[in-house]
C-alpha positions in Angstrom: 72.5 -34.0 -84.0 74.9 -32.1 -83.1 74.6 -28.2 -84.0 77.5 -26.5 -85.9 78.6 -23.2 -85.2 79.0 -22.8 -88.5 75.0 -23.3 -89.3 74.5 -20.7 -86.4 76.5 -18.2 -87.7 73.6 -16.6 -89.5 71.0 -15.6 -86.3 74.3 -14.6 -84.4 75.3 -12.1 -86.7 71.8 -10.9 -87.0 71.5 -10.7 -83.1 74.5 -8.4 -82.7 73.7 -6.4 -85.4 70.0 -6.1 -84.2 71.6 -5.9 -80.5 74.6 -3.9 -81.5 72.2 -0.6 -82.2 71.3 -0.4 -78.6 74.5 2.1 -77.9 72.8 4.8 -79.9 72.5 7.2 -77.2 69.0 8.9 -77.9 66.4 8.4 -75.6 67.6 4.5 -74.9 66.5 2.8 -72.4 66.3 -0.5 -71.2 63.1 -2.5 -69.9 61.5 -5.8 -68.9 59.0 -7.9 -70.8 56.5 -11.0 -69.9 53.3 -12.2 -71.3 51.2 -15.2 -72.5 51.6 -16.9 -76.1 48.6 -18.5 -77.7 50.2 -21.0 -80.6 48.7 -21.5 -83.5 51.5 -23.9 -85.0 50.5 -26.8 -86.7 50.7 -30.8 -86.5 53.6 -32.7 -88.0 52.4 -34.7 -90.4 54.1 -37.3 -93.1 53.7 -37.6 -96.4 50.3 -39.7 -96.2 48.9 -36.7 -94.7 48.7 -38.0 -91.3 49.5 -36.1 -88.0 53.3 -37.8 -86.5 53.4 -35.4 -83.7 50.3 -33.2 -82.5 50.5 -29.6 -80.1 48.6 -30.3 -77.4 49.5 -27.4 -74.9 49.3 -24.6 -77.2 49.4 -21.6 -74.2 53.0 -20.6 -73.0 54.9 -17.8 -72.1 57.7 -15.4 -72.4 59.8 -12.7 -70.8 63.4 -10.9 -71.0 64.8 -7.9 -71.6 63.9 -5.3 -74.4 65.8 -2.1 -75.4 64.5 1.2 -77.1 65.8 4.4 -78.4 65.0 6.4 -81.1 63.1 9.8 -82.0 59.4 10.4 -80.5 57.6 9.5 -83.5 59.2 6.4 -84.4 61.4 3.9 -81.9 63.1 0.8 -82.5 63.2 -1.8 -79.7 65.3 -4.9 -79.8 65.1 -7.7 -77.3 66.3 -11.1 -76.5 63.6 -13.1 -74.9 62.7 -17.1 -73.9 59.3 -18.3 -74.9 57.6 -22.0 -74.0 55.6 -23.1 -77.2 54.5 -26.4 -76.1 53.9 -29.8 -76.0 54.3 -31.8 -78.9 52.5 -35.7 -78.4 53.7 -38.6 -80.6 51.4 -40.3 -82.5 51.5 -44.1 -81.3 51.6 -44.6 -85.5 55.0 -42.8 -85.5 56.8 -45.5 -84.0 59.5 -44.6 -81.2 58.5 -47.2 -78.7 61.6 -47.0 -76.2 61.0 -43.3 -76.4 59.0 -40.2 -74.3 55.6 -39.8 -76.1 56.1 -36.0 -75.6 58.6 -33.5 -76.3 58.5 -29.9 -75.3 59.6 -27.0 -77.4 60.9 -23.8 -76.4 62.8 -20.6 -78.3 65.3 -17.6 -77.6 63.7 -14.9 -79.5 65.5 -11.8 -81.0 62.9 -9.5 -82.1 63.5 -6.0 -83.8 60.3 -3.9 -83.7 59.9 -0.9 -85.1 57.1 1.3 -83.4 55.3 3.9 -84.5 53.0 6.9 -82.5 49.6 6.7 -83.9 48.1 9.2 -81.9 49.5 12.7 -80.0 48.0 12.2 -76.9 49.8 13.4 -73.9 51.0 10.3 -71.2 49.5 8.0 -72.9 50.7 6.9 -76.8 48.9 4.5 -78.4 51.0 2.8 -81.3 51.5 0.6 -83.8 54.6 -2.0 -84.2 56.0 -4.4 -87.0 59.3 -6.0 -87.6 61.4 -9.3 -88.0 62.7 -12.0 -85.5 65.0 -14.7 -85.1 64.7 -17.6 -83.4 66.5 -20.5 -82.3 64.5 -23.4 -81.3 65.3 -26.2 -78.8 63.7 -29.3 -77.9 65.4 -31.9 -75.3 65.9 -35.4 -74.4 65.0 -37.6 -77.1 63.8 -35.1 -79.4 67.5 -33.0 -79.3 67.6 -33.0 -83.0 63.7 -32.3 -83.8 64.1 -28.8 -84.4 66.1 -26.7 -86.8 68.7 -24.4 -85.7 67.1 -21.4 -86.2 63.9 -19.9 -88.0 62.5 -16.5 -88.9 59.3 -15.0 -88.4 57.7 -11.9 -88.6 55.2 -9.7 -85.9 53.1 -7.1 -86.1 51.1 -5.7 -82.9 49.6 -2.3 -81.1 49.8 -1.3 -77.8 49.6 1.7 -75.4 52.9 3.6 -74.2 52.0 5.0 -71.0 54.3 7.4 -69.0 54.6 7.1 -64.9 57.2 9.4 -64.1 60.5 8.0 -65.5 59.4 4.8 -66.5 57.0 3.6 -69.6 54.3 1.2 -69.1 53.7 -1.1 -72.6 50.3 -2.8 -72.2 50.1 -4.6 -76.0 49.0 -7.3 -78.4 51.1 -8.9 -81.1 50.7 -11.3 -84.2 53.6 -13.2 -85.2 53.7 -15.5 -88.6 56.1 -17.8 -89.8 58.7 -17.6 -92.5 60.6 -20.4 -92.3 59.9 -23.8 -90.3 61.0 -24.7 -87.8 60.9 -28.6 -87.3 63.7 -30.2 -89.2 63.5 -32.5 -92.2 64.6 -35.6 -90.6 65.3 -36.5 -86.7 65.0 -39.3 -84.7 63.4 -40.7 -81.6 64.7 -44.0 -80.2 64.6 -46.4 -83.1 62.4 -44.2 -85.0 63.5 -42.0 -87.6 60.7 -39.5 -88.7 60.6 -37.7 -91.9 58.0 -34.5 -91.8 56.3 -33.6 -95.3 54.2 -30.9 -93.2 56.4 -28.7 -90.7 54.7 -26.3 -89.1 55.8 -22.3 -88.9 55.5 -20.2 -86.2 52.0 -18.5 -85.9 50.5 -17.3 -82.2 48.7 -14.7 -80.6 50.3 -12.8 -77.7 49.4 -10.3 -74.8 52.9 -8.4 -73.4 53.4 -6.4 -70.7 57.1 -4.2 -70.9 58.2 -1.8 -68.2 60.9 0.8 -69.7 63.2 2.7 -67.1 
């Protein structure tokens, strides 16, 4: 399937508009981000209930860049990141026989976190964060069309903003959960065309690490 720039007009606008506030002046600055993803995504399954397409590599990881400005008490910190999700296996009862058995998934994530001091302590801030993200999915090969052109999710995490000199060390933890899914309705493999009743959201655990400068 080939994707429309039309059907990606949606994220794009909300990606320069959560990317466009990075010019505010007031105390911006730009860092680094990496970590580990624990999914928590479900199976595909059809409408008898059983599993099409199974996660079976359910650790990945992420990094990019993030951005932050904003007053002392509260920040807001956009980013554009790449995340691995997975491995998806076919079930042999799905079909697809002169097709890969496996399809990896991967995203470009645009987060907008808002963070908020929880505590006045001197060097070192813990905090608490929340906010939405976009994300557009992509699968390859054989399983180009599997996933949808973009889906939303939502995050909410804490974490410790510790000051070395200039730069801002961001040890933290983060939740996100699904809003929308992200598998599409229909999509082919080979000669089989396979018609999720069950798409899975978005839903994992992750430990970060940003460096501000």
């Amino acid at each position: 399937m080939t994707r429309s720039v039309r059907s990606l007009g949606l994220p794009l606008a909300l990606a320069l508009l959560l990317l466009g506030g990075t010019v505010v002046p007031s105390q911006a600055q730009i860092g680094v981000s990496a970590g580990l993803n624990f999914e928590e995504a479900g199976d595909i399954k059809n409408a008898a209930g059983n599993t099409d397409a199974a996660l079976s590599t359910a650790t990945g990881y992420h990094f990019g860049l993030s951005f932050e400005f904003g007053t002392d008490r509260f920040r807001l910190r956009p980013g554009i990141l790449f995340r691995n999700v997975g491995t998806y296996d076919l079930s042999p009862d799905a079909g697809a026989q002169d097709a890969t058995r496996e399809f990896d998934v991967s995203v470009i994530e645009i987060p907008l976190d808002l963070r908020m001091k929880a505590l006045p302590i001197p060097y070192v801030n813990p905090y608490i964060m929340a906010g939405p993200m976009v994300a557009l999915p992509r699968s390859e090969g054989d399983f180009s069309d599997a996933t949808r052109d973009w889906s939303l999710s939502g995050n909410v995490g804490a974490g410790l903003s510790l000051s070395i000199s200039s730069v801002k060390v961001q040890p933290e933890v983060r939740y996100q959960f699904g809003l929308t899914n992200y598998i599409s309705d229909s999509f082919t493999v080979g000669s089989e065309t396979i018609n999720p009743a069950d798409s899975p959201e978005f839903s994992a655990f992750s430990a970060r690490l940003t460096f501000m400068f």
